[in-house]
C-alpha positions in Angstrom: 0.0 0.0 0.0 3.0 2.3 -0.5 1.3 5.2 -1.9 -2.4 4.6 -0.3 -5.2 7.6 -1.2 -5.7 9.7 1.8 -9.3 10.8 3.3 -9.1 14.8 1.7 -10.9 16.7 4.7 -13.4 18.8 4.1 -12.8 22.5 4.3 -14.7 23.5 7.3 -12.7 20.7 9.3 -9.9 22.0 9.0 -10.5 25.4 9.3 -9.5 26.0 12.9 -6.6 27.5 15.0 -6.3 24.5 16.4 -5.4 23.0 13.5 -2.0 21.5 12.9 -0.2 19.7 10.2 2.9 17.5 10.3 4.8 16.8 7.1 7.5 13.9 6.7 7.4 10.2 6.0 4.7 8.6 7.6 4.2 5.1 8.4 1.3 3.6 9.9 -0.6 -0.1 10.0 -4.2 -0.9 9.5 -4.0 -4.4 10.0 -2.3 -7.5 11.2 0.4 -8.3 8.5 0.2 -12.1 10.1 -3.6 -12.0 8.9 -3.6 -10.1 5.8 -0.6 -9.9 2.7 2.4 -7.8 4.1 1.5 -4.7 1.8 -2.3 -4.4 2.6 -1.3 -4.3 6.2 -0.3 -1.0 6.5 0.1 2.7 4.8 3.4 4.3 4.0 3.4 8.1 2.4 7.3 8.8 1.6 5.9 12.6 1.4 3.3 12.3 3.9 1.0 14.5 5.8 -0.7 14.2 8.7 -3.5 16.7 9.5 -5.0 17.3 13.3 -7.5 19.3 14.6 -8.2 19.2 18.4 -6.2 16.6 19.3 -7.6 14.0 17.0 -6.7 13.2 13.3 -8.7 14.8 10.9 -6.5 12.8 7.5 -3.0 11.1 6.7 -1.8 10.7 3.2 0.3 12.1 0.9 1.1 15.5 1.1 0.8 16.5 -2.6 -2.7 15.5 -2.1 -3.3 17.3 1.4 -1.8 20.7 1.0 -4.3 22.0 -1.1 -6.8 21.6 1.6 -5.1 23.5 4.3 -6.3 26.9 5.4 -3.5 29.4 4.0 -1.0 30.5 6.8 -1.5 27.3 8.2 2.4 26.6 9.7 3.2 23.0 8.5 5.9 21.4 10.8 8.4 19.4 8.8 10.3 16.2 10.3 13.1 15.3 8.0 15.4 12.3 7.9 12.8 10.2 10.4 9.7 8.5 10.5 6.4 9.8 11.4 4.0 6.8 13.1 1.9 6.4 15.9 3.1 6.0 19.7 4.0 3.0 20.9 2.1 1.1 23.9 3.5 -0.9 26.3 1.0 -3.7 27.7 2.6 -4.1 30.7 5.0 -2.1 33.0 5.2 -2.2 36.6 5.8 1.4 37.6 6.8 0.8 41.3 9.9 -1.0 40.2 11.2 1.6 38.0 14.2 1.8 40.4 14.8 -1.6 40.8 15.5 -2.4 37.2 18.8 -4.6 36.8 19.1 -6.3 40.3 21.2 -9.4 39.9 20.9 -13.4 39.3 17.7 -14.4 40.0 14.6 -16.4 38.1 10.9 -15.2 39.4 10.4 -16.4 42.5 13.4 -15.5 44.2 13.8 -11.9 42.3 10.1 -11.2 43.9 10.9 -11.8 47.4 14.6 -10.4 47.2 13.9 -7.3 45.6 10.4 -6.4 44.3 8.5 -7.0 47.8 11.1 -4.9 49.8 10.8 -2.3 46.9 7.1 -2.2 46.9 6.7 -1.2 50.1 7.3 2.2 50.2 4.4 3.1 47.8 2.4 3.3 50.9 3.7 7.1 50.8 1.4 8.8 48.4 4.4 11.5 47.6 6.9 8.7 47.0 4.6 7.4 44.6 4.3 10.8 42.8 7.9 11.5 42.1 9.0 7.8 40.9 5.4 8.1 38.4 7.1 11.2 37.3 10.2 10.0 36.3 8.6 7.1 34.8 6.3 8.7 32.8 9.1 11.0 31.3 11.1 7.7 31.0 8.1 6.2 28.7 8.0 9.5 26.7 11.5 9.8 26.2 11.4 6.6 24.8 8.0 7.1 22.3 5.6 5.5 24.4 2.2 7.0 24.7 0.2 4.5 26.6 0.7 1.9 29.0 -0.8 -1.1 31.0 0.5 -0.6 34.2 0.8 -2.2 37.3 0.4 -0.4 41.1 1.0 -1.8 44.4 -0.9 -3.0 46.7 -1.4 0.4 48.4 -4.3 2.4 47.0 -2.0 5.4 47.3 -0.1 4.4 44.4 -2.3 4.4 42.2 -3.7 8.0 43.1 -0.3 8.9 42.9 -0.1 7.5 39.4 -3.1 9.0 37.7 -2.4 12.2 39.5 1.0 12.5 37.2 -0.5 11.1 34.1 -3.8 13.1 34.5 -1.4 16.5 34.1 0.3 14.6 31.6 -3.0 14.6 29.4 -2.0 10.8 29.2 -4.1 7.5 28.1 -2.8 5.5 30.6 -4.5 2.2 32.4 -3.3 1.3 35.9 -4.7 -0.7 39.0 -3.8 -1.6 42.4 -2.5 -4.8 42.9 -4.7 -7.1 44.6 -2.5 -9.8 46.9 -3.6 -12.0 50.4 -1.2 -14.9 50.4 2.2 -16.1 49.9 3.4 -12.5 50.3 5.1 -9.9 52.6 2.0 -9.4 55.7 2.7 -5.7 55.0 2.3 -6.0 51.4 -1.2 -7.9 52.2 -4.9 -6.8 51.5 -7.7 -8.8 52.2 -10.2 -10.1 49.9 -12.6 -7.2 51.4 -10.3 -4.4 51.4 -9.1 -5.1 48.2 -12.6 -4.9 46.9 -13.5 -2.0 48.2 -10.2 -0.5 47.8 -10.6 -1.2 44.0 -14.6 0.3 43.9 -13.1 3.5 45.2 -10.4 4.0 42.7 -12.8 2.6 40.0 -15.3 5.2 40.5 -12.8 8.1 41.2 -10.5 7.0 38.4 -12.2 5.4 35.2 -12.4 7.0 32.4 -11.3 10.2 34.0 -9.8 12.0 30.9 -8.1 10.0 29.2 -7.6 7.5 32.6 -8.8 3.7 32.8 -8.7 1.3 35.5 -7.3 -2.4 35.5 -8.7 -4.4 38.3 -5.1 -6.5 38.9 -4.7 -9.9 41.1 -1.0 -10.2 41.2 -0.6 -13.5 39.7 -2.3 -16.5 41.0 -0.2 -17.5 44.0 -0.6 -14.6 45.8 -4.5 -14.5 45.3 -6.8 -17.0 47.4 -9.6 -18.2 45.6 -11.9 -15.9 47.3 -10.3 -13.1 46.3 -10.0 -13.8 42.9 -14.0 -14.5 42.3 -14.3 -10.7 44.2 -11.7 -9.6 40.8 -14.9 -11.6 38.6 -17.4 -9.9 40.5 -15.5 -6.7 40.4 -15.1 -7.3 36.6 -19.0 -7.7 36.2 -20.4 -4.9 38.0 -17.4 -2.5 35.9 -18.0 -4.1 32.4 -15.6 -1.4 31.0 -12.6 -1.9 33.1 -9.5 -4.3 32.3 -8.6 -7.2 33.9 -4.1 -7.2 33.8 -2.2 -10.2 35.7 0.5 -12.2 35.5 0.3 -15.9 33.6 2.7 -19.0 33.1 6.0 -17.0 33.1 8.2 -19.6 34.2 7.9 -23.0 34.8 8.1 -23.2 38.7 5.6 -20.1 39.0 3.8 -22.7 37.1 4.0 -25.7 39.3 3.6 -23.5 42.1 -0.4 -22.7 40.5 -0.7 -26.7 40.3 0.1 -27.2 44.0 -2.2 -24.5 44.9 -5.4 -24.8 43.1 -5.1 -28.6 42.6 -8.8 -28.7 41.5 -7.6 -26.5 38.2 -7.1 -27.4 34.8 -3.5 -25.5 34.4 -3.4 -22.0 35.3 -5.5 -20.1 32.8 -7.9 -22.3 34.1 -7.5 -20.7 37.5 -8.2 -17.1 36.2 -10.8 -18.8 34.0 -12.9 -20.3 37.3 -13.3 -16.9 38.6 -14.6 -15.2 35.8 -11.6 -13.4 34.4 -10.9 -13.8 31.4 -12.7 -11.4 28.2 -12.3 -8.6 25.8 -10.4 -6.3 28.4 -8.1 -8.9 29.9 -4.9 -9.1 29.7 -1.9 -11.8 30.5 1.6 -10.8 31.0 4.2 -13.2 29.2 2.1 -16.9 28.6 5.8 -18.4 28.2 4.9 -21.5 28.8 1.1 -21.9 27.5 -0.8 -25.4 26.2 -2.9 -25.8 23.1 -6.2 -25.4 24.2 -5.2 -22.9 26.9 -4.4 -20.1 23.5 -7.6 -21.9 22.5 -9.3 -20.5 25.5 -7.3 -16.7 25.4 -8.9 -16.8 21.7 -12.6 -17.5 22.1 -12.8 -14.8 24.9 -10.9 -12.3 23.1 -8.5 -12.3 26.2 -4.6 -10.7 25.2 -1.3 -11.4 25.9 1.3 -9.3 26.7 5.0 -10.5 25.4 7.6 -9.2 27.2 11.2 -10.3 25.6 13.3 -8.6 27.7 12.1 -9.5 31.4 11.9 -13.8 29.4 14.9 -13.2 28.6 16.7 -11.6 32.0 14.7 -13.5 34.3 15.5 -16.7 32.2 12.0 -17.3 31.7 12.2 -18.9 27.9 11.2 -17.5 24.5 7.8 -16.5 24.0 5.7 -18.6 21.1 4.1 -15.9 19.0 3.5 -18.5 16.3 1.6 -20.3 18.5 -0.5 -17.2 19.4 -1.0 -16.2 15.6 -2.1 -20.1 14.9 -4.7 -19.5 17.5 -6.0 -15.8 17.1 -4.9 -14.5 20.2 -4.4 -10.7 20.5 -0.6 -10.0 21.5 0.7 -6.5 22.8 4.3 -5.8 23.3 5.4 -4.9 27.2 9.0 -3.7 28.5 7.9 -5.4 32.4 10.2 -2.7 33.8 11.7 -3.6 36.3 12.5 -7.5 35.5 12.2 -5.3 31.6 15.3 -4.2 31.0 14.8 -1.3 29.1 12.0 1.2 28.6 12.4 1.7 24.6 10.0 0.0 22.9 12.9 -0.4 19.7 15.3 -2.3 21.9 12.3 -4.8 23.2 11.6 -5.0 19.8 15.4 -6.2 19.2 15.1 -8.7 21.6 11.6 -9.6 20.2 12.9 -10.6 17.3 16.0 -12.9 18.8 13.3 -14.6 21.0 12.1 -16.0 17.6 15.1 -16.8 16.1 16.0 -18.8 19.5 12.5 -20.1 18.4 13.3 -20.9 14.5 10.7 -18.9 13.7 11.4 -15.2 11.8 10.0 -11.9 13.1 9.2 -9.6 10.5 9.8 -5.8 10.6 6.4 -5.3 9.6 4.6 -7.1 11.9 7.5 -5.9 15.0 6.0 -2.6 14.1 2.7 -3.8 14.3 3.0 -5.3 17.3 4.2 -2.0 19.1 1.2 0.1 17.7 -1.5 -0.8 16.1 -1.6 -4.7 17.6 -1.0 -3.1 21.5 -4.1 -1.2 20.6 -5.9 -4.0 19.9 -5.0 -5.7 22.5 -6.1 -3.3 24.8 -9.7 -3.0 23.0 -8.7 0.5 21.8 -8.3 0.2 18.5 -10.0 3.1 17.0 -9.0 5.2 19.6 -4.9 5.1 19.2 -2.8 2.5 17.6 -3.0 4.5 14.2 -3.8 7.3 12.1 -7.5 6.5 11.2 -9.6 9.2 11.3 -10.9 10.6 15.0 -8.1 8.5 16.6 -6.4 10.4 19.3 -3.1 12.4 17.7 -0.7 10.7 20.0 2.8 9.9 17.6 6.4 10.5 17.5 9.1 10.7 15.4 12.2 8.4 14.8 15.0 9.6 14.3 17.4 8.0 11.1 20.3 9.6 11.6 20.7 9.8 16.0 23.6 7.8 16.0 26.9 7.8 13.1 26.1 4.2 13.1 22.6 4.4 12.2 23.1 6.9 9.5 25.5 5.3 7.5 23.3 1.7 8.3 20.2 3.2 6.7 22.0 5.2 4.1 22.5 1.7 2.7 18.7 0.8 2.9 16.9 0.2 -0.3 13.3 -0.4 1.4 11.2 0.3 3.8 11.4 -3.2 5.1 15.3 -2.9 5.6 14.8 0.3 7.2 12.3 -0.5 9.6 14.5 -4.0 10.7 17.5 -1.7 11.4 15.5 0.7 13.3 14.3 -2.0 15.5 17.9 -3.7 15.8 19.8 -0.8 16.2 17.2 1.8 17.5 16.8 3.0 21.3 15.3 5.8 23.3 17.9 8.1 21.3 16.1 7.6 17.9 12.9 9.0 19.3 13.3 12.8 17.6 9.6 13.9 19.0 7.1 12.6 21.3 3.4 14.3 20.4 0.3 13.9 22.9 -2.5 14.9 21.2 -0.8 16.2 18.5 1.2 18.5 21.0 4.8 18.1 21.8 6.2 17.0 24.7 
């Protein structure tokens, strides 16, 4: 679709001080290139414009085409030698452990209890959580991404403290407060009560505040009794437009651990699955390790996964199987899981992404890397339409990559003779330095 024909805007929509254009190549995807043929995936204007009026895109497409439309004196902003596309989302980040991020030689279990827990506890101070959500939130920015699932604490505090920075950040951001009564910390404990009522509070003062959403979030399975997870289900039903986020078959003694402790369970999915869980707005972090019919399951409920290739990979939890998700429908987002993540750019995740699948046989391609990042985090997170991509009406949240950031890069994609080669060395040799521009809203940052 190299050269796609753009939606020409009408006069009177365009017609507005606020009103801005954005001129440069543009890339942006429409579909899942594992679904559809590569080139019908997505649309790429090599002079391409992007038009927004109030925060929202009013058009894309090329700017020949567009530039008779505009209102005259309109200032156009160019972006040369980069890539115009839509901000990335992360599908799941733990913000509390921003600060904890490369603590040494451990797999799950032990890295929880030697370093998480001890870290988590100080997000009972509401301030505390406010200045590590700042520097997180500048940290996603910096690196290009515009949305996140993200995790809390158990303390309701840090989740006020969240939304409160990304609330004057004029971010879409989704975050809950952890919900754990078991095989945990006592001070890091709720109870099945107080975490429901804790989560009805924030709920109501919180979702869709803005741009704000709420993720009702058990911690993973082992550190939820039974009873508290049907109170997530119920919490789930009465809410039908909040997410569901936890964790899910990560690593393999995580795994036996869930076998041990609900013994009446099919697997684990089928843990979540007893208590109502899983649907359109859920979403599991890593399913490493899942079974046939369990992606069977995540598919006829629409539920997502999140793939995190950098915390698999540190944590030494094994390589992801994305074909396996693609042979059975499943929506898949990207996620950095800062702080067992190991980076907060979305292009180095995507670099490890792709080595996940070679370790795998299987080939990533640049396309669908991209895809994943964007459009298919979108998806995942049941907001297609709303950000992911430059359809009309979607919110103007997008940033700019930068070609020539590093000597390296510059004289690597001087040598590029597509777009496919350009967009695998963006993602092999890209980082937080290749983001030029972060826009919210079609405002920079």
């Amino acid at each position: 679709m190299s050269h796609s024909t753009s939606n020409t805007p009408s006069t009177s929509e365009v017609t507005s001080t606020a009103t801005k254009a954005f001129r440069g190549e543009i890339l942006h995807f429409l579909a899942d290139p594992a679904k559809v043929a590569e080139e019908e995936s997505y649309q790429y204007f090599e002079d391409g414009l992007l038009l927004i009026k109030n925060g929202l895109v009013v058009a894309v497409g090329n700017a020949t085409d567009l530039l008779a439309t505009l209102p005259v004196g309109l200032e156009v902003t160019q972006y040369d030698n980069g890539l115009i596309m839509p901000g990335f989302i992360d599908t799941h980040v733990h913000y509390p452990q921003t600060e904890m991020i490369a603590s040494y030689g451990a797999q799950l279990l032990e890295w929880l209890e030697n370093y998480t827990f001890p870290e988590e506890k100080q997000f009972s101070d509401f301030e505390h959580g406010k200045r590590v959500a700042e520097f997180f939130l500048t940290q996603l920015l910096d690196a290009g991404t515009t949305t996140a699932l993200v995790f809390g604490t158990v303390h309701k505090e840090s989740v006020d403290a969240f939304f409160t920075i990304a609330q004057q950040k004029k971010l879409r951001m989704i975050c809950g407060k952890v919900l754990m009564n078991q095989n945990c910390p006592e001070d890091l404990q709720d109870t099945t009560e107080s975490g429901y009522t804790d989560s009805k509070a924030l709920i109501e003062k919180w979702h869709n505040t803005d741009r704000l959403q709420y993720a009702i979030t058990p911690r993973f399975a082992p550190t939820c009794s039974t009873e508290q997870l049907h109170k997530a289900g119920e919490l789930l039903k009465e809410y039908p437009g909040v997410y569901l986020h936890t964790h899910l078959s990560e690593n393999k003694n995580e795994i036996a651990w869930v076998s041990e402790l609900f013994p009446d369970s099919d697997g684990y999915l089928d843990v979540y699955d007893k208590s109502n869980l899983l649907g359109r707005r859920s979403i599991f972090a890593h399913g490493v390790h899942l079974h046939d019919h369990e992606c069977q399951r995540l598919s006829e409920t629409n539920s997502a996964i999140a793939f995190c290739p950098t915390s698999n990979l540190f944590l030494g939890s094994g390589c992801f199987n994305l074909k396996q998700a693609e042979e059975f429908d499943v929506n898949v987002g990207l996620g950095t899981d800062i702080g067992a993540g190991t980076s907060f750019s979305m292009l180095t995740t995507l670099n490890e992404a792709y080595k996940t699948q070679q370790l795998r046989g299987d080939k990533l391609s640049p396309f669908k890397s991209f895809y994943l990042a964007t459009l298919g985090g979108a998806v995942a997170l049941d907001l297609e339409g709303t950000i992911g991509n430059f359809t009309k009406g979607a919110e103007a949240d997008f940033i700019v990559l930068d070609y020539q950031a590093t000597p390296l890069m510059a004289r690597r994609i001087a040598r590029c003779k597509t777009l496919t080669e350009k967009l695998f060395v963006l993602s092999i040799l890209g980082d937080d330095r290749h983001v030029k521009a972060t826009h919210i809203m079609g405002e920079k940052v």
